[in-house]
N, C-alpha and C positions, 0 to 999 in steps of 0.2 A: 409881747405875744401872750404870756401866761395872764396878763393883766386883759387882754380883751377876750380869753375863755369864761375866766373869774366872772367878770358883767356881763356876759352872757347867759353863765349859768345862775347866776344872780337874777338877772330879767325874766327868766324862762318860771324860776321858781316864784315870783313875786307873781306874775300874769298867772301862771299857774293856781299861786292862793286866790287871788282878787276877782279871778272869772268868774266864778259859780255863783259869789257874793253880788256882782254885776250885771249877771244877768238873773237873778233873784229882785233883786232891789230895781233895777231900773228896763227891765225888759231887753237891752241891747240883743242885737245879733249875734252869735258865736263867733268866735273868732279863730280862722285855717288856725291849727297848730305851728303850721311851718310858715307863719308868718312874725316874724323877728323884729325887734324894736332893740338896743343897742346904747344905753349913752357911755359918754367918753368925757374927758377933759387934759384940753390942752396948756400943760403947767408953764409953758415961756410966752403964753398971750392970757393966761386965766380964761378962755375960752370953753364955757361946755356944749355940745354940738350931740350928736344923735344921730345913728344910723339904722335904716328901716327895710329890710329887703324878705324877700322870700328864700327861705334854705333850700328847698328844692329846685329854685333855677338858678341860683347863684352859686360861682364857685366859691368856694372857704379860703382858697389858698388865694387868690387872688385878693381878695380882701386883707390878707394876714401880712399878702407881701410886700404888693404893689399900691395899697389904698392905705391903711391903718398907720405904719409908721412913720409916713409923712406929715400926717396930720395930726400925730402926738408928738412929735419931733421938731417940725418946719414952723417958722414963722407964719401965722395963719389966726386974722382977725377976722376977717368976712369972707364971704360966697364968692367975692372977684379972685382972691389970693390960691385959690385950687388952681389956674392957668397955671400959676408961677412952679409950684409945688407939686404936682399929681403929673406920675410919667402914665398917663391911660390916653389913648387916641381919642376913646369915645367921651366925650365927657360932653355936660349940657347945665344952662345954668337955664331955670325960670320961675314964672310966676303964674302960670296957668294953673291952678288948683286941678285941673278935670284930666291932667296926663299924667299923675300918681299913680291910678290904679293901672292904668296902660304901661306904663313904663316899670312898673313893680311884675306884673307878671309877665312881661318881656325879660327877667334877670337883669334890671336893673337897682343900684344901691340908692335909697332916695336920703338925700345928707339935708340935715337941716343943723340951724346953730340957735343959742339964745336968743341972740339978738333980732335975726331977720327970719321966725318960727312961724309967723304965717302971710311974710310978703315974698322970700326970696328963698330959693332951696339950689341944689343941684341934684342933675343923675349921673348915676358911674356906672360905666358898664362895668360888670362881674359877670354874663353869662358864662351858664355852665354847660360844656357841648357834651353829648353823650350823642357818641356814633360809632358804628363798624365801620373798620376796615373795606375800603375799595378791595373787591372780589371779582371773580370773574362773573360773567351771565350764566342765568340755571337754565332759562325759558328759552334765550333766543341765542344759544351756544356756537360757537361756530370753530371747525378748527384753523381756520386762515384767517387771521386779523387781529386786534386788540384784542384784550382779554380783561379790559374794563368795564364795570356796570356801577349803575345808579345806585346810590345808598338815599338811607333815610332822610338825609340832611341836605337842605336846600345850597345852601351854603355850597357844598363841596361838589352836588349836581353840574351847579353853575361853573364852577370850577373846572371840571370836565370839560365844559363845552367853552368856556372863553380861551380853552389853551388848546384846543381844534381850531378857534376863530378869532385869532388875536386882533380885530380890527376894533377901530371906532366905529364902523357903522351898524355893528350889533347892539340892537335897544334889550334894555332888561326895564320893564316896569313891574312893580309887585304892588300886590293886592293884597288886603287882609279880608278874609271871608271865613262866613262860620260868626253866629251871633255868640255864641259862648268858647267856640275852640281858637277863632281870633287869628284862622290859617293864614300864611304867610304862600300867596301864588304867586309867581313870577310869567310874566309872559313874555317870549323870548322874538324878537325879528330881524333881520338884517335891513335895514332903513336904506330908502331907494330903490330896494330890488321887490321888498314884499309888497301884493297890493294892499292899498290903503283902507279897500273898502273890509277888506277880509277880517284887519286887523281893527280897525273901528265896530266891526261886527263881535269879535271876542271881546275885546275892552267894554262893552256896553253891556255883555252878557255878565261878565266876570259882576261890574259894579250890583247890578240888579238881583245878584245871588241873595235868596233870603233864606238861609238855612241855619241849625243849629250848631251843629258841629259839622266839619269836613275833617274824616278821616286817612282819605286817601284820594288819589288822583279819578280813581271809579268814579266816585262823588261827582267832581265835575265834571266827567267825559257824560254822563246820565242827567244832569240838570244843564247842561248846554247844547246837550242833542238838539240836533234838527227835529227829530221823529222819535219821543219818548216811548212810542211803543213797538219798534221795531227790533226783531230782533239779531238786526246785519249792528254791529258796531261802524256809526260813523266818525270815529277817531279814531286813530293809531296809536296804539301804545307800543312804547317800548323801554330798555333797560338797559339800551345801545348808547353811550356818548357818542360815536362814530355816525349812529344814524342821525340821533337827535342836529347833529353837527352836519350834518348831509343834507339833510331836508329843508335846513334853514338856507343854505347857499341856494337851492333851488328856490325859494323865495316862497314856502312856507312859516308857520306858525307853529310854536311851541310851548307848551305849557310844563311848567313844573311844580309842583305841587310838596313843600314841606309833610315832612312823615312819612313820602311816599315813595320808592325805588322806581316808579314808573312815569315816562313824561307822555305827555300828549300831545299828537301830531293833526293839526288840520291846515286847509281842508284835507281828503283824503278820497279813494275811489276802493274797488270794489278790489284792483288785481291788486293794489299794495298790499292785501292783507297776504299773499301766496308768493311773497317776493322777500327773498331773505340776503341779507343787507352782506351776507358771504359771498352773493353771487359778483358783486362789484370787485371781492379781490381775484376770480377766476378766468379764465378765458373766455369771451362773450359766449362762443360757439358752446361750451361746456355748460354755461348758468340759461342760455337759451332749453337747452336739453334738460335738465332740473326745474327750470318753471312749467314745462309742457307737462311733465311726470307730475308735477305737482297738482297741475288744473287736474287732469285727467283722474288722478287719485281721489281726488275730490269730487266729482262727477259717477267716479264709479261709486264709491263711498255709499254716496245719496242714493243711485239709482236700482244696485246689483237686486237688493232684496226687492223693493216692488218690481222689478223685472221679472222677479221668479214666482212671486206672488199673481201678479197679470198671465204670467202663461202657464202656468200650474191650472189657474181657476176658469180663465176665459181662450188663453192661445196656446193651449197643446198642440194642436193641430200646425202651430208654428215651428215647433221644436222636431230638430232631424231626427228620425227613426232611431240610429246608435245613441242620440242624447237620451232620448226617451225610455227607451231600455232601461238602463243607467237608472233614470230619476226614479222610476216604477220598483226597481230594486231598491234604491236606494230608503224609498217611501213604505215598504212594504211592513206592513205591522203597525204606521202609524198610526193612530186615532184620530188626528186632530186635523183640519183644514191647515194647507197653506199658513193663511192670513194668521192663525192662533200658534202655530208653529213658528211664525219667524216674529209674532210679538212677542214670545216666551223669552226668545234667544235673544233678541235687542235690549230687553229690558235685564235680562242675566246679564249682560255686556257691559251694561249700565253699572248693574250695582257691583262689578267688581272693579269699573274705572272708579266709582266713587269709594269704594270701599278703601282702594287701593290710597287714593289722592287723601282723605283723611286719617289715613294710619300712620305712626311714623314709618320713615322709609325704607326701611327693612324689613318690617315685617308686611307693609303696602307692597313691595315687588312683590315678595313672596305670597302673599294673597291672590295679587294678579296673574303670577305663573302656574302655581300650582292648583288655585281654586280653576280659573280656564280650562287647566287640563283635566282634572278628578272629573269635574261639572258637564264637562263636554263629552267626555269618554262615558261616562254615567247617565247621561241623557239618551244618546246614540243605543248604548245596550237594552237600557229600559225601554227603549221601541218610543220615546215623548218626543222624537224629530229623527229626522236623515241626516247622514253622513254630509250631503253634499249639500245640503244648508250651512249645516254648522262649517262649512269651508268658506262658504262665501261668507259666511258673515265675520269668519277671524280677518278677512280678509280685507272685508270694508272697514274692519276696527281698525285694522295695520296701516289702511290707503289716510284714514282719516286722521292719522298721528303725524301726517307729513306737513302740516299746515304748520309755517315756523312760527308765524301768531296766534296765542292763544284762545283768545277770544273769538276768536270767529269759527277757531276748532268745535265752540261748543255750541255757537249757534250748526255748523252742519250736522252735530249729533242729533238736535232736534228737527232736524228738516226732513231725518227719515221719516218722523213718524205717519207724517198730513202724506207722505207720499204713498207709505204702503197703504195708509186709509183708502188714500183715491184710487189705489189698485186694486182695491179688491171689491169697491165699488163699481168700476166700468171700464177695469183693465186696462190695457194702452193707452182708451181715452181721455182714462181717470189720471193719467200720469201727464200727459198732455196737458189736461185740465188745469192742474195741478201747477205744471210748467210755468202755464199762463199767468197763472194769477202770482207767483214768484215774479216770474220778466216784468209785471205790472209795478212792483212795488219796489222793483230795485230801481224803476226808469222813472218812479217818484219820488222816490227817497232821494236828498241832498246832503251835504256835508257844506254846512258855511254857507246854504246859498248855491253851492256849485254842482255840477250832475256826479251821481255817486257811480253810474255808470260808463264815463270817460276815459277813455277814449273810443270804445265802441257806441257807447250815444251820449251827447251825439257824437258820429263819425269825425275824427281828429287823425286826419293819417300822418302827421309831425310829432305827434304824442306816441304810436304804436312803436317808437324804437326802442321804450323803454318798457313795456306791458307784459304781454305776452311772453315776446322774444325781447331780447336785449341785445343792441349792435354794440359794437365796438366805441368807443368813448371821443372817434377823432368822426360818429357819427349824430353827436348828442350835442349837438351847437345851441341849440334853441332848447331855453326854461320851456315846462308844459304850458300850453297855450291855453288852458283851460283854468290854471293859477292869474292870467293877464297879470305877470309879473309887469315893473315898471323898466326892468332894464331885462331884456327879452333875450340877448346872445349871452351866454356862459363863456365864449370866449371867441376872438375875432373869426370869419368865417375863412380867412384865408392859412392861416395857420392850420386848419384841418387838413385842406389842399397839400400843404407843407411840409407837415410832420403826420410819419405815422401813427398808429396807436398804438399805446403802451404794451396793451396785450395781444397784438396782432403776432 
């Protein structure tokens, strides 16, 4: 051991002298620091050999313990004799000169000897894994069900999910994408059940990636879009093994993405994004009543303030005599129009959700509580809005926290704004207007090819068991029709007859 520190720190300082000299004299390229050269010699074969890997993705210990004193110790004249001698699973003998640099920054050890220095070498795996700890979910919390989420490492993802699906007929194929980051995607299906065309659709998507680096799972949910400039998310993300593991039995697709705690779920529609994956452990009648709360939170969310915008400016004359009162008082001393009064308070809304989400998290709540409250109380006094805006709109901030998917949370924050626009443009009609041209682009938009608005268009009344409302589990016989999975029943139709449901 002390003997492979020694030629270590020996090689480091020798490249050390010799670089500055070499690339003075002969122009070469610089050379990573953390890229390691290594010789050895093996005293019971007079053997000298040479070891070449990267320190930053290579373990140390693994080399010190499992690699190193075999091969100063063991019987060992050529590149065949490592089979005999090296307990490592991963091991690879070749001659391909052009897998060096791939397999060096993958954390592998590239062995070479005297004798066979530029026909025959080996690779040893030595990766080095650097991950957390499985934790619970931050995003998509729930308090009835596992308490596992997605970490950074692909590895352990998949892990998660083949010990929800311990079958053969789950395919893993992975991808490396990212021209310099060399990501490592896995795409996830259950063979036989998923359609063919869906998953020939992602597989051709995934190759044709031309990008520099991929950071994160975003990356690819954004360069595999149907519709790059919309702003409805057509994937699902999540940090669910349970869902990730759910969606595949229904004979969806799954992506997982190295580096990244979030996987991707296509195709996808519009109501998964308001369906939280808690509602599967409750009583249907209970999670039917949570999704309804949910839509509606969300609709009110969007519409409360151009509603109040539209009848302030154009439909007073709508508003019941008691309400009127009320808003007249309530309005009294303000300066500013409607439309400038509830742009003020939206955009304050704004910058303490953001404020709040870049701060660390303690002093981010405390910004969010406190500044809402000084800011709102301080606004009201100073006569710069009414009481009974600043209601609705903590209101519509509350309804709009309900969405258990993030993503799509932030698209409904942006959806108020085009609508108070059109409110104050032509009032109810402007909302209408407005409507329109939404319902338009949700009944274009696709996910995979498939309608993003499914099962409401097109009309699928075998899919609505599971949308909206949610029935009972001994009524969900039939995969969505709109997936044209290959194997259609989830499980025989007479057994439903049979047996009751779990949660009935």
């Amino acid at each position: 051991m002390n003997f492979f520190k020694k030629s270590w720190k020996k090689k480091e300082a020798t490249t050390s002298n010799q670089q500055p000299q070499q690339q003075n004299m002969q122009g070469n390229q610089p050379k990573s620091h953390d890229l390691k050269e290594v010789k050895f010699f093996n005293s019971r074969t007079n053997l000298h050999f040479s070891l070449k890997f990267i320190s930053t993705l290579t373990d140390e210990e693994i080399i010190q313990k499992d690699v190193l004193p075999y091969l100063l110790e063991e019987w060992f004249e050529k590149i065949e004799d490592l089979n005999k001698i090296l307990p490592v699973a991963d091991f690879e003998i070749s001659t391909d000169l052009s897998q060096i640099e791939q397999k060096l920054y993958n954390g592998y050890v590239l062995l070479r000897t005297e004798h066979e220095n530029n026909s025959k070498f080996a690779f040893i795996s030595a990766q080095q894994q650097v991950t957390r700890t499985v934790s619970a979910p931050e995003i998509e919390f729930s308090v009835i069900g596992p308490k596992e989420a997605f970490i950074e490492s692909i590895d352990q993802n998949l892990n998660l999910i083949r010990k929800r699906l311990p079958i053969k007929e789950l395919i893993i194929e992975e991808f490396k994408v990212g021209n310099f980051s060399k990501t490592k995607v896995a795409l996830l299906y259950i063979n036989g059940t998923a359609n063919t065309e869906n998953i020939d659709t992602l597989r051709q998507r995934l190759k044709a990636v031309d990008f520099d680096a991929i950071s994160d799972s975003s990356f690819i949910e954004q360069i595999l879009s149907d519709n790059h400039s919309s702003p409805f998310p057509v994937f699902l993300d999540t940090e669910r093994p349970d869902r990730a593991a759910g969606v595949l039995s229904q004979g969806k697709a799954v992506i997982v993405v190295d580096g990244s705690p979030h996987a991707l779920i296509g195709p996808t529609t519009l109501i998964e994004f308001f369906v939280s994956f808690e509602d599967y452990y409750i009583n249907w009648g209970i999670a039917t009543f949570f999704r309804l709360l949910r839509i509606f939170a969300v609709l009110f969310s969007i519409l409360v303030t151009p509603l109040y915008v539209a009848a302030l400016t154009y439909h007073y004359h709508l508003i019941p005599t008691n309400l009127m009162s009320t808003l007249i008082s309530s309005r009294q001393g303000v300066p500013f129009p409607p439309i400038l009064e509830a742009l003020v308070l939206e955009l304050t809304i704004e910058l303490l959700r953001e404020a709040g989400a870049r701060l660390p998290t303690k002093i981010g709540q405390t910004i969010g509580i406190v500044g809402g409250i000084v800011i709102g109380t301080a606004s009201v006094d100073a006569g710069f809005t009414s009481n009974v805006l600043l209601i609705l709109i903590a209101l519509a901030a509350l309804a709009s926290f309900t969405t258990p998917v993030y993503k799509i949370g932030n698209t409904i924050r942006i959806l108020r704004f085009p609508f108070l626009l059109f409110a104050q443009l032509w009032g109810l009609l402007g909302i209408v207007f407005c409507f329109c041209i939404l319902l338009t682009h949700l009944i274009r938009l696709t996910s995979l090819g498939r309608p993003y608005l499914e099962p409401l268009y097109p009309l699928r009344f075998p899919d609505l068991k599971d949308t909206i409302v949610r029935l009972g589990f001994n009524k969900q016989i039939l995969r969505p029709l709109y997936l044209q999975t290959k194997n259609t029943f989830r499980f025989p139709p007479k057994d439903a007859k049979r047996k009751k449901d779990i949660d009935e």
